[in-house]
Structure formats: C-alpha cells, structure tokens
C-alpha positions as CSV (number, residue, x, y, z in Angstrom):
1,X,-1.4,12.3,-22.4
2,X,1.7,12.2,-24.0
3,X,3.0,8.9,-26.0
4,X,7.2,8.4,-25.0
5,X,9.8,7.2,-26.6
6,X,12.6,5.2,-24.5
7,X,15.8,4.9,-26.3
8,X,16.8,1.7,-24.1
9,X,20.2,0.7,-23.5
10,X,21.0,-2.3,-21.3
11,X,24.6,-1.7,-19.6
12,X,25.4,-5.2,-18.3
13,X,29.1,-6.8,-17.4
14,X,29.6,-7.7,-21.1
15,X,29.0,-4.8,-22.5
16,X,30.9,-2.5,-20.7
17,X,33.9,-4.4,-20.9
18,X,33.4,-4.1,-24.9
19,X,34.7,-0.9,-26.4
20,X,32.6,-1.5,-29.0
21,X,29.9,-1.3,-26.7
22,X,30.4,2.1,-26.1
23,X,30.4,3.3,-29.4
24,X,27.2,2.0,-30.0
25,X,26.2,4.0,-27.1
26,X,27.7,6.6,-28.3
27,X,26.6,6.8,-31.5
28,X,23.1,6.9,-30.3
29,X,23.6,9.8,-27.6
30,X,25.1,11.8,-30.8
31,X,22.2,10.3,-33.4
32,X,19.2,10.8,-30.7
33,X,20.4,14.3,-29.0
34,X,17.8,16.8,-28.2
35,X,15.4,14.2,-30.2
36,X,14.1,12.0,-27.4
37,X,14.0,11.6,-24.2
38,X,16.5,8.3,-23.5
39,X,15.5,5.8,-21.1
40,X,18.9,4.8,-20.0
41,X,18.1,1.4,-18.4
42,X,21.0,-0.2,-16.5
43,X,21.0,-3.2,-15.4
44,X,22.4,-4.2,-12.0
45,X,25.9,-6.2,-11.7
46,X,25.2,-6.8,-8.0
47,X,22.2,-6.5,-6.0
48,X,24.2,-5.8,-2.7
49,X,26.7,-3.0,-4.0
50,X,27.0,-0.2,-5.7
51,X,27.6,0.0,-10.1
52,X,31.2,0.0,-10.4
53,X,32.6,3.7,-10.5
54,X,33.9,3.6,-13.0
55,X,31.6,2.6,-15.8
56,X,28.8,5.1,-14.4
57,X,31.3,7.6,-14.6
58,X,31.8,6.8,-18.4
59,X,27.6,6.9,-18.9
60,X,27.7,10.1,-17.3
61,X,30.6,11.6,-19.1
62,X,28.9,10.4,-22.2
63,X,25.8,12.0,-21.7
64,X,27.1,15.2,-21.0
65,X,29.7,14.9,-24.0
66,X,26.6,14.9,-26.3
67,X,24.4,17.0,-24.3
68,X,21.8,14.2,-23.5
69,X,21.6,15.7,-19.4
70,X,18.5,17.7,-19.9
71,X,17.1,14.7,-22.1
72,X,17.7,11.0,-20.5
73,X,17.3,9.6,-17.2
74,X,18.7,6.4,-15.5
75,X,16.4,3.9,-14.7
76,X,17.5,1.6,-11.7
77,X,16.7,-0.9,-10.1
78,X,18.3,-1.3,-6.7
79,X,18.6,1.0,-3.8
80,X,22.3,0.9,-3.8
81,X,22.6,2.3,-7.6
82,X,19.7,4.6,-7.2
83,X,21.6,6.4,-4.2
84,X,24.5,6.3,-6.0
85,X,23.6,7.5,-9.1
86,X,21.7,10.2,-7.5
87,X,24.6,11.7,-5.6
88,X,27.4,11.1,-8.3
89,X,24.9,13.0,-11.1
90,X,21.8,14.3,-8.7
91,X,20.4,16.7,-12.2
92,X,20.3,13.4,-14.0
93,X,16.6,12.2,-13.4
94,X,16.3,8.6,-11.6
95,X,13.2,6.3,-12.5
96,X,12.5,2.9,-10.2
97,X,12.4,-0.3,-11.4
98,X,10.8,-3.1,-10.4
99,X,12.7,-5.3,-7.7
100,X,10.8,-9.0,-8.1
101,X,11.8,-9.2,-4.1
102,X,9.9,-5.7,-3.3
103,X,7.4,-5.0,-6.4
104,X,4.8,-3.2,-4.5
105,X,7.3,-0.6,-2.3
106,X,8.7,1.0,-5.9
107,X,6.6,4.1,-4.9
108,X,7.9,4.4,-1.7
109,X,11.8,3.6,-2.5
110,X,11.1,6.3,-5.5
111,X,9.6,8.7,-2.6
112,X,12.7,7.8,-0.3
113,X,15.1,8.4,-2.4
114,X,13.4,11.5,-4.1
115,X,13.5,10.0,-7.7
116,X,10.8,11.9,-10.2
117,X,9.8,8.6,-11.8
118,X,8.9,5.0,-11.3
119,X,8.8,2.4,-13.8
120,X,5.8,0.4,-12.9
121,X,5.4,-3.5,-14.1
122,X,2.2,-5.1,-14.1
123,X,0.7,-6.3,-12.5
124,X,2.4,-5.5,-9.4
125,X,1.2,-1.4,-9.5
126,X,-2.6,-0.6,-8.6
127,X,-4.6,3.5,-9.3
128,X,-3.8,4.1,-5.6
129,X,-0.2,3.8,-5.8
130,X,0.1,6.0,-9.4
131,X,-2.0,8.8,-7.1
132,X,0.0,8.3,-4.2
133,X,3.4,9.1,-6.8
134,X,1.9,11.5,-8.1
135,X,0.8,13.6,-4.7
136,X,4.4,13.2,-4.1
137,X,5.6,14.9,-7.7
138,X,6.6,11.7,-9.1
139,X,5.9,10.7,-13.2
140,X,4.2,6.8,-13.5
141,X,5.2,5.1,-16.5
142,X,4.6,1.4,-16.8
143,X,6.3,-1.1,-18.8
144,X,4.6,-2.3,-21.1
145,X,1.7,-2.5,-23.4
146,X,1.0,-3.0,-26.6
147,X,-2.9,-4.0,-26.2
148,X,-6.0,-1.1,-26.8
149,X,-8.2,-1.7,-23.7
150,X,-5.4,-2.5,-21.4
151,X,-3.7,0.8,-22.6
152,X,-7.0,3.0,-21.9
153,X,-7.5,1.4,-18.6
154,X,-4.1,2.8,-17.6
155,X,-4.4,5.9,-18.7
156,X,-7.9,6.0,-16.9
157,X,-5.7,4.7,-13.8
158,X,-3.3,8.2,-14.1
159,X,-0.3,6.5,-16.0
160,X,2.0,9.5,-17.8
161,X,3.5,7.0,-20.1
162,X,3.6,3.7,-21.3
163,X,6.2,1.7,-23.4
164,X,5.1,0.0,-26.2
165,X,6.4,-1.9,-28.9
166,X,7.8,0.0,-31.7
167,X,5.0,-1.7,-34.3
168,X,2.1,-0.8,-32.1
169,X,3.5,3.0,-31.5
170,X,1.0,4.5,-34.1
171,X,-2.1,2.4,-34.1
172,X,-1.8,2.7,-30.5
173,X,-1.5,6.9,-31.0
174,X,-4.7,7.2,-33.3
175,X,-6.5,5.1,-30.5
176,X,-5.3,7.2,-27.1
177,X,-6.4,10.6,-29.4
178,X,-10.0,9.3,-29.8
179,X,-10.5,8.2,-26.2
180,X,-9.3,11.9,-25.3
C-alpha cells in the first residue's frame, strides 16, 4: 500500500471568474510539479451540462504549461463532465465521484466511461464493488479517513488509497507499515 497525497483544488463559478484564482492554481501546479500526484477536484456548475469550455480549457492548458499531465487527474462528478473531460484531454486520468442521486453505480459509470479511478465515499462503496474495479483495471480510493481501525479495514477491503487529514498523515503511516 501506498499512502497519497491529493493536492485539491475546488474550481467552482466564483473562482474561475477570479484571476486571482488562477494564480493560486497556478502557483501550485509550478510549486507541486513532478512532486505529487494532484487530485484536481472540480466541482460541477450544472448537473445537466457540460463544464463550460472554456474554463477546462484553461485547467488543461495549465497543467500542461507546468508539466502536471503525467502527474494529476480530474476528479468528476457527473457524466456530462466525465465524457467531456475525457475527450477534450483523454491522457489526463478521470476519477468518479460520488453522485448522492447514484452512489452505488460509481463503479459502473467509472467502467462505462473507461475512467482508471473512482473516488469512493462511505458508506455507499462495499469489498465487492473495490474487486469488481479492480478486475476492470480501475484504482479505489475512498474519501476519507482519519481513524486506525476504519483505515485497516479498508485496506483489508482492497482500497489503493485513502485521503486523510493532513494531521493524521504520519501517525496514520507508522500504523498501515505495522499492519503490513
């Protein structure tokens, strides 16, 4: 097992409408490069269409400005911006969120669309759903945990990662290496 770091940014109408915004984004993609893999975590405007053009077209461009491709993915919640991310940048990874209408298909819309990861919430995700992702090639991570036992029983379940909070990142490390 491998502990991950997600570098969350939350793109909603307010932000991208703020320069400002943007730099902050940017700042990170330049700080973080090659150091992490970024969880780029955008949040839906609409849950009927697709992200305005134009702003994924920034994200993108922004990415590969700093050379963040090969080391972020998008993680999306609804099918319209999962299909559309994955045409407009298809070698940009897509993870699955959670849909509060649909919690229990995220496997299935992440084999649909062919997406290599699904963010799974608890406690809408069960062990047959992390092997069913991952017969299909697909990485489980769940958000979130920050609690010892709860972590080992989902690595014990299959989970690949788990998000934690950034002051249980090391006591939660010393714990997974002695349950290995």
């Amino acid at each position: 097992m491998r502990a991950s770091l997600a570098a969350d940014s939350f793109l909603t109408p307010e932000h991208c409408k703020v320069l400002d915004f943007y730099w902050k984004v940017e700042e990170s993609l330049q700080k973080f490069s090659g150091q992490v893999i970024m969880n780029i975590h955008i949040k839906p405007l609409s849950y009927s269409e697709d992200y305005p053009q134009e702003y994924m077209e920034k994200i993108v461009s922004l990415l590969k400005k700093y050379d963040c491709e090969n080391h972020a993915y998008f993680m999306l919640e609804t099918d319209f911006q999962i299909k559309q991310f994955k045409k407009y940048a298809p070698h940009i990874p897509v993870c699955v969120g959670h849909l509060d209408n649909r919690p229990w298909e995220i496997v299935d819309r992440a084999i649909e669309f062919g997406c290599e990861k699904v963010q799974l919430y608890k406690p809408f995700f069960n062990k047959e759903m992390i092997e069913k992702a991952h017969k299909n090639g697909i990485k489980c991570n769940v958000f979130w945990s920050d609690d010892v036992a709860e972590t080992k029983e989902f690595l014990e379940m299959g989970i690949d990662e788990i998000s934690v909070s950034p002051s249980m990142i090391l006591p939660l490390r010393k714990k997974v290496r002695e349950i290995k």
